[in-house]
N, CA, C and O atoms as CSV, one atom per row, in Angstrom:
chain,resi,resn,atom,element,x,y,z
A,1,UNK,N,N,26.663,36.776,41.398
A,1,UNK,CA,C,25.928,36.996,42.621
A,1,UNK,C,C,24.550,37.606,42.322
A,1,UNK,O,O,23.521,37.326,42.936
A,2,UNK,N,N,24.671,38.606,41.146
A,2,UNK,CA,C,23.389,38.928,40.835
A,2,UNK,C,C,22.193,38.139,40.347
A,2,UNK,O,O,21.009,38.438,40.505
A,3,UNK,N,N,22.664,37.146,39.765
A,3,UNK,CA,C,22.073,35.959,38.924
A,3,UNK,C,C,21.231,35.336,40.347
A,3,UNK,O,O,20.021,35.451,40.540
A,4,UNK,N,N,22.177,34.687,41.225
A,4,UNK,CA,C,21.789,34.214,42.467
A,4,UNK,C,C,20.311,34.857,43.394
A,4,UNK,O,O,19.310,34.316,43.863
A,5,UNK,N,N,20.804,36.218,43.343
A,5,UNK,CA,C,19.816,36.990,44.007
A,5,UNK,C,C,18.221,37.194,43.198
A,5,UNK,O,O,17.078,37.095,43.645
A,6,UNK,N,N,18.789,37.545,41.709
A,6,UNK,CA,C,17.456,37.348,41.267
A,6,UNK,C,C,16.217,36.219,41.448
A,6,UNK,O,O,15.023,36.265,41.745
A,7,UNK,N,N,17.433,34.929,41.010
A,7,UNK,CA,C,16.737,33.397,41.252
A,7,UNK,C,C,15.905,33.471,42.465
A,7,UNK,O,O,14.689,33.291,42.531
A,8,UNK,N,N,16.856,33.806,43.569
A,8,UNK,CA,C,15.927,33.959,45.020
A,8,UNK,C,C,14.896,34.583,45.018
A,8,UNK,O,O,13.942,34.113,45.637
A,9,UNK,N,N,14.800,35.484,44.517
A,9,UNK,CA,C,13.416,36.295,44.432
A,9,UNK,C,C,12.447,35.943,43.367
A,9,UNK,O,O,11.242,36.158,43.497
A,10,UNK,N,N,12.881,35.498,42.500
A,10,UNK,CA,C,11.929,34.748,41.871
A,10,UNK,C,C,11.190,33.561,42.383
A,10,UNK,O,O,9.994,33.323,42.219
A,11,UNK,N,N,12.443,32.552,43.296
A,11,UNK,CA,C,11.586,31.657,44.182
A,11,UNK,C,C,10.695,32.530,44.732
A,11,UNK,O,O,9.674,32.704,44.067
A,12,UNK,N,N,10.770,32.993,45.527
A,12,UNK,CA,C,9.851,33.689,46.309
A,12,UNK,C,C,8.577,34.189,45.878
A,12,UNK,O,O,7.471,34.030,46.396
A,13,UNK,N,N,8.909,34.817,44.848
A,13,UNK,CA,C,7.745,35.777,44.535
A,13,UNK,C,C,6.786,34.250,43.921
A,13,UNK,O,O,5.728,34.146,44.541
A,14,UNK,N,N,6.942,33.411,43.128
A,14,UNK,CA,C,6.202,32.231,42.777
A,14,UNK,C,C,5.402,31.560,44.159
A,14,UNK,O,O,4.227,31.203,44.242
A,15,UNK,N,N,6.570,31.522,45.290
A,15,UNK,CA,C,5.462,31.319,46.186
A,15,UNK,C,C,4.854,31.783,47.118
A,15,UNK,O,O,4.398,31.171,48.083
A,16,UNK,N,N,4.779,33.519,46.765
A,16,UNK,CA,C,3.725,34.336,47.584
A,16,UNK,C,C,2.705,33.945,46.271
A,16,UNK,O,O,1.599,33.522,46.609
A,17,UNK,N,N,2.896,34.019,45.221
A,17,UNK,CA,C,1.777,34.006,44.226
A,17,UNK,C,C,0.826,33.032,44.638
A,17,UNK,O,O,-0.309,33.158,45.096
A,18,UNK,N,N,1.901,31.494,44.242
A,18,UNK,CA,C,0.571,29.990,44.596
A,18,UNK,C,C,-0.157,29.983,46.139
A,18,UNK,O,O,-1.157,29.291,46.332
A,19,UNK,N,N,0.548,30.973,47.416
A,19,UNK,CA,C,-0.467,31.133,48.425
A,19,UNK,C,C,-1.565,32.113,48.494
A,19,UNK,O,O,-2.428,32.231,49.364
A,20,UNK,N,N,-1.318,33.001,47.092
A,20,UNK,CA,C,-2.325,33.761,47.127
A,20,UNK,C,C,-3.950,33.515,46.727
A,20,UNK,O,O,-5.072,33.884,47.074
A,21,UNK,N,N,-3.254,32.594,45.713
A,21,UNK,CA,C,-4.310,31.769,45.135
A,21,UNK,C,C,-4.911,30.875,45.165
A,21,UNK,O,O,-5.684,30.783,44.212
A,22,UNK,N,N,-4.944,29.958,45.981
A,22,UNK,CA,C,-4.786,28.562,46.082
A,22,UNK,C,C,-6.235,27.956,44.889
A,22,UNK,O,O,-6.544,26.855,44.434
A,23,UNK,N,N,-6.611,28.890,44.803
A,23,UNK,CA,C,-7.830,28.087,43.782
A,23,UNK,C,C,-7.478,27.719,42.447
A,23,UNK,O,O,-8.418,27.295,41.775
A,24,UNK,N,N,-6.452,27.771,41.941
A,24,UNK,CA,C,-5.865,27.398,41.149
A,24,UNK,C,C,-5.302,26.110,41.045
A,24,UNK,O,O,-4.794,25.825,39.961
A,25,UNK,N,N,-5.282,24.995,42.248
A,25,UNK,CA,C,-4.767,23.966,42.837
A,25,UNK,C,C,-5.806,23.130,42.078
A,25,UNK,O,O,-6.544,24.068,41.775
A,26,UNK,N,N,-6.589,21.719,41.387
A,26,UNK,CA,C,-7.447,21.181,41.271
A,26,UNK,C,C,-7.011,19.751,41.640
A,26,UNK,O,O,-5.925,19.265,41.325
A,27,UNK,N,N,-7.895,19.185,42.282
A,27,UNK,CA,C,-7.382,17.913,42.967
A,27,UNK,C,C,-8.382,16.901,42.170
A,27,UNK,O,O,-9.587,17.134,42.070
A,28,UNK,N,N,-7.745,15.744,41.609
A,28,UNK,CA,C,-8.513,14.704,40.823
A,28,UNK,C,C,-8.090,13.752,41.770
A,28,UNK,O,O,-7.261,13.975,42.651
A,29,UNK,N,N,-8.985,12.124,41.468
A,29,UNK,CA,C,-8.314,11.354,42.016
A,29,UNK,C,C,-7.557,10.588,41.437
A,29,UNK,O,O,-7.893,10.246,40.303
A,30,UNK,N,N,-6.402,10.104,41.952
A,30,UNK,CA,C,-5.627,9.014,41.431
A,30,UNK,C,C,-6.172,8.114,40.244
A,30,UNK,O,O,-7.055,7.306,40.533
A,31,UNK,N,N,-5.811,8.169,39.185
A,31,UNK,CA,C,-6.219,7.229,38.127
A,31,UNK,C,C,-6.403,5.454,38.333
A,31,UNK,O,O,-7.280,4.919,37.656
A,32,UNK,N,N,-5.774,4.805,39.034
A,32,UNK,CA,C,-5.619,3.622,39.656
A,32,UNK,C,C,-6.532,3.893,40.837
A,32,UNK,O,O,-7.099,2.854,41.177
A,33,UNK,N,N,-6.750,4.583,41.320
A,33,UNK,CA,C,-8.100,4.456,42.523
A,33,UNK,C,C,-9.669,4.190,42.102
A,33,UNK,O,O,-10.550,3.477,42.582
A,34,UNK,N,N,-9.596,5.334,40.681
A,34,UNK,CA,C,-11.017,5.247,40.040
A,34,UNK,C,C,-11.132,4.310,39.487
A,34,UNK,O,O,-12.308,4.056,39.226
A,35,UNK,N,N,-10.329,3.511,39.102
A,35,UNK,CA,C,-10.210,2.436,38.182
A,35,UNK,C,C,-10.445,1.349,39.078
A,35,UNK,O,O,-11.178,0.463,38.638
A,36,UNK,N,N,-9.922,1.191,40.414
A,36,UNK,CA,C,-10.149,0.048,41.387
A,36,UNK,C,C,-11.217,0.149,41.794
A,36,UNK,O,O,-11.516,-0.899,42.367
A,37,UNK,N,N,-12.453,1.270,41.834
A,37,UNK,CA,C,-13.238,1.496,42.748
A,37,UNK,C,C,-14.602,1.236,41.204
A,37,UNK,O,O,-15.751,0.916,41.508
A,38,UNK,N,N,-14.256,1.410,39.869
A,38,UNK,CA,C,-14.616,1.108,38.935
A,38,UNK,C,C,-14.786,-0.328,38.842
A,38,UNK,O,O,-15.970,-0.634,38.705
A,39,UNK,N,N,-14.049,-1.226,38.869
A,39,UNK,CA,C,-13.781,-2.543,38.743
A,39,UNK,C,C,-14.595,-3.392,39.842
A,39,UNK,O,O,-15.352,-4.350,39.686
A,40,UNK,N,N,-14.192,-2.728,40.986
A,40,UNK,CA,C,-15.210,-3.542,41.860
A,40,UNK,C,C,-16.491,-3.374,41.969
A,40,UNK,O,O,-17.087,-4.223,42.632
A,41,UNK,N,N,-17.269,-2.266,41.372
A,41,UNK,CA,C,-18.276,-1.823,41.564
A,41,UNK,C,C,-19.029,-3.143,40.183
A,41,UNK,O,O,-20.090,-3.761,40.265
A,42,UNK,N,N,-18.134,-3.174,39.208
A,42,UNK,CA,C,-18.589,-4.041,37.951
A,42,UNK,C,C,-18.486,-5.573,38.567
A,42,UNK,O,O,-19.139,-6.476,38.044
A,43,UNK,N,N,-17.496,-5.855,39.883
A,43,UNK,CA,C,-17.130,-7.163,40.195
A,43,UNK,C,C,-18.791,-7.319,40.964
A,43,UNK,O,O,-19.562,-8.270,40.838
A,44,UNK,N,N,-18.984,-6.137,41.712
A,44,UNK,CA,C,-20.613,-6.143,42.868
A,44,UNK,C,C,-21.511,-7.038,41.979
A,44,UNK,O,O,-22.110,-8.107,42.098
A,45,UNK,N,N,-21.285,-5.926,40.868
A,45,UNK,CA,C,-22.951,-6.107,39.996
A,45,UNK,C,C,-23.136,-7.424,39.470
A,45,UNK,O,O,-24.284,-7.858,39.372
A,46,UNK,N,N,-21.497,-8.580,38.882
A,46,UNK,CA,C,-21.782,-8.979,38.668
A,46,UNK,C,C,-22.361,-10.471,39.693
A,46,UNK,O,O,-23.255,-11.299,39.520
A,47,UNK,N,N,-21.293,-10.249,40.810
A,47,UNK,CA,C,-21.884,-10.769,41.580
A,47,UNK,C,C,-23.447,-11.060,42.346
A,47,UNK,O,O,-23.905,-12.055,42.909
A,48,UNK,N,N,-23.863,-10.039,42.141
A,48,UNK,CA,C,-25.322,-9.706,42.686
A,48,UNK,C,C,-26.149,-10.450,41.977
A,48,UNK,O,O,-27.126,-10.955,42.528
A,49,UNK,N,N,-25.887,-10.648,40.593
A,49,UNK,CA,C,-26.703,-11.591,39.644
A,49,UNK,C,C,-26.440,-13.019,39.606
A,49,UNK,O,O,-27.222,-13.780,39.036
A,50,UNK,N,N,-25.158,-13.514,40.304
A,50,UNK,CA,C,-25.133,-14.493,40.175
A,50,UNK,C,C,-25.817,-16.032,42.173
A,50,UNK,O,O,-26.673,-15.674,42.982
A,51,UNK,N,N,-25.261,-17.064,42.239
A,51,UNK,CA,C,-25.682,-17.724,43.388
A,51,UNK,C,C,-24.681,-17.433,43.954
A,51,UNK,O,O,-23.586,-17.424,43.392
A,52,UNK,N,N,-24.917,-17.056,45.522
A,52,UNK,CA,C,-23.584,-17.051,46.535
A,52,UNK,C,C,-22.404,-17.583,46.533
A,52,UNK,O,O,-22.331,-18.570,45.801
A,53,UNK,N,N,-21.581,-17.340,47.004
A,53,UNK,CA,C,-20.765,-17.889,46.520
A,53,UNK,C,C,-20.177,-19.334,47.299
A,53,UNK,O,O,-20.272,-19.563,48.504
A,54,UNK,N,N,-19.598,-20.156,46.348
A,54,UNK,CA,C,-19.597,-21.544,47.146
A,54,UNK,C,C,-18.775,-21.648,47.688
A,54,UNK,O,O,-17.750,-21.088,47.300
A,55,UNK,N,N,-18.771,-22.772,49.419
A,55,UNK,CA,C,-17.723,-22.743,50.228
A,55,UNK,C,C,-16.289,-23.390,49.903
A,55,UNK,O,O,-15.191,-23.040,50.336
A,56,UNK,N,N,-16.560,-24.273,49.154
A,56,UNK,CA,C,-16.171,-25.521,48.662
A,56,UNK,C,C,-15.068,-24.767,47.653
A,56,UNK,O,O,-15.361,-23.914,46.814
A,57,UNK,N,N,-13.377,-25.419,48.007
A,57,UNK,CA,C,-12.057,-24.622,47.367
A,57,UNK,C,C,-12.456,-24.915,45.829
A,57,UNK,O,O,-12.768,-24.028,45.034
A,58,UNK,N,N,-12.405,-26.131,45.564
A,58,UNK,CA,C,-12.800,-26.294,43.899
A,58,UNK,C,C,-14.042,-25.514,43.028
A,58,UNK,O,O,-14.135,-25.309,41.818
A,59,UNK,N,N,-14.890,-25.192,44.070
A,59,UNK,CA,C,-16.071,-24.478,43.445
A,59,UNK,C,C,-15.527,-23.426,43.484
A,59,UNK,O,O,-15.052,-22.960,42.449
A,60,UNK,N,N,-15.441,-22.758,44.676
A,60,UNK,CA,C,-15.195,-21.548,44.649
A,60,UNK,C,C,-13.959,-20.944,43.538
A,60,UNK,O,O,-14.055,-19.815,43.055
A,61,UNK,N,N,-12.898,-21.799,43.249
A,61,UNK,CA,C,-11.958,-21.618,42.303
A,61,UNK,C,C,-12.926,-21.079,40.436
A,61,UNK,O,O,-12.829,-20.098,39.699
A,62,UNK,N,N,-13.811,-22.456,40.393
A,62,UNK,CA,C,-14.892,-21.933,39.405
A,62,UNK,C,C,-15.897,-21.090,39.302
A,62,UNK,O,O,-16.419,-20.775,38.233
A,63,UNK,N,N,-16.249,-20.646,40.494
A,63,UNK,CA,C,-16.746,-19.625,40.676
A,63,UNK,C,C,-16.355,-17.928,40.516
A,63,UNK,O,O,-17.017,-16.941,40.195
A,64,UNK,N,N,-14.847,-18.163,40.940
A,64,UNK,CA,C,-13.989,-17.002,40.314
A,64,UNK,C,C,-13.695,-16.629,39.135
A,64,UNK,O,O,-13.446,-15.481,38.768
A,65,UNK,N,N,-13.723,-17.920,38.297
A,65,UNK,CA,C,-13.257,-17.920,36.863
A,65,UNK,C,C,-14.850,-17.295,35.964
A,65,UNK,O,O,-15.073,-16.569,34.995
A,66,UNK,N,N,-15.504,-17.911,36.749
A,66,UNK,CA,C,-17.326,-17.409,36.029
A,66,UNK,C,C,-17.063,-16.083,36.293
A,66,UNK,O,O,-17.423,-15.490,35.275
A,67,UNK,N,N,-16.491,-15.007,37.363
A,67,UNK,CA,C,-16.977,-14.020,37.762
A,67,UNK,C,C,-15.841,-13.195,36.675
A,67,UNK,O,O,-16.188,-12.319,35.883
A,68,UNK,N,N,-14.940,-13.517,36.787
A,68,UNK,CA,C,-13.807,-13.390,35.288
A,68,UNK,C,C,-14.344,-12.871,34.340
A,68,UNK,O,O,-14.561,-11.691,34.064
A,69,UNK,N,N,-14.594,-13.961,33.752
A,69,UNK,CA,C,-15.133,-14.219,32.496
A,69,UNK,C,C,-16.464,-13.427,32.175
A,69,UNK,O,O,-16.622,-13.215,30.973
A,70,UNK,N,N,-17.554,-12.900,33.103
A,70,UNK,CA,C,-18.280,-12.082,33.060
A,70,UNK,C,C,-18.285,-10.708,32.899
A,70,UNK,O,O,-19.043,-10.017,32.218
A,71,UNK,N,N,-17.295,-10.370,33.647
A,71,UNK,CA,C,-16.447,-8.896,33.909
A,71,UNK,C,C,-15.571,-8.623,32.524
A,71,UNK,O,O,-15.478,-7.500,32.029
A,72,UNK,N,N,-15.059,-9.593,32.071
A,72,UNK,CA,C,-14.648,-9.347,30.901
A,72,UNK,C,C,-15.577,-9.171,29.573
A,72,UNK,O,O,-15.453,-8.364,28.652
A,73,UNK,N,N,-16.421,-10.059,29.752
A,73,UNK,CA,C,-17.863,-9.943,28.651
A,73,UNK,C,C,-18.000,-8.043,28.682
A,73,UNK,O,O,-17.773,-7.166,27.850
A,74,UNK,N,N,-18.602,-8.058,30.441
A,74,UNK,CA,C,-19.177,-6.977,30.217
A,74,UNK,C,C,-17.991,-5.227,29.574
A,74,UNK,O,O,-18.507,-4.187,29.165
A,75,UNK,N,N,-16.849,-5.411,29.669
A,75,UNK,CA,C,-15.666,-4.837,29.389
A,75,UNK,C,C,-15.611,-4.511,28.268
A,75,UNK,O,O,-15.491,-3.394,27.765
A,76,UNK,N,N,-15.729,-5.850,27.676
A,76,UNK,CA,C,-15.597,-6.307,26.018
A,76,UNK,C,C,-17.357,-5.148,25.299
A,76,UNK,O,O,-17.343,-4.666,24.166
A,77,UNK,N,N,-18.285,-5.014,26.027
A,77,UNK,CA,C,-19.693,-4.593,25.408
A,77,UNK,C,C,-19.671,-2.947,25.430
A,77,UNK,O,O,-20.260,-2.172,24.677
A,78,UNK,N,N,-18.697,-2.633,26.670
A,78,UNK,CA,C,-18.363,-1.261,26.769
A,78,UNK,C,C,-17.908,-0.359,25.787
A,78,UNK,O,O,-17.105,-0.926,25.046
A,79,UNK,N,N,-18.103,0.831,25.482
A,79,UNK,CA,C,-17.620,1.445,24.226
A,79,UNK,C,C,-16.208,2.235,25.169
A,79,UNK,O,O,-15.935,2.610,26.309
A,80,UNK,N,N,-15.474,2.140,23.482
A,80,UNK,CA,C,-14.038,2.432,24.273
A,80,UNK,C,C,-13.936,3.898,23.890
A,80,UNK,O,O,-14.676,4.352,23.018
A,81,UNK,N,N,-12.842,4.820,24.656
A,81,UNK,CA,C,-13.236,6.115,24.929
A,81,UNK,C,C,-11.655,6.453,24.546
A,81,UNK,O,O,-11.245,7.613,24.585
């Protein structure tokens, strides 16, 4: 029973501590968010350099594969970390 009671108060006391502090909390973002918001920003750029994009299903199919294949170039030139 003593074991029990201590535990309890140990919960406790841990979380008067983390409300005392809260600056101790650091919030990053999701690794898969920066990375999606990374990717499209490289999909913008490369888009921006290239002609609009075509209406036409077969073009536009090759048109995706160009935008691919660019994004990967530029991936491939990146230094890895």
């Amino acid at each position: 029973m003593l074991e029990i009671s201590l535990l309890f108060f140990a919960i406790l006391a841990i979380m008067v501590i983390t409300r005392t502090y809260p600056e101790n909390k650091v919030t990053v973002a999701p690794v898969p968010l920066v990375k999606n918001q990374f990717l499209g920003q490289l999909q913008h750029d490369v888009e921006a350099e290239l002609t609009p994009r075509p209406t036409d299903c077969t073009l536009s199919r090759h048109y995706d594969a160009l935008i691919k294949e660019k994004i990967e170039d530029r991936l491939c030139l990146m230094p890895k970390s």
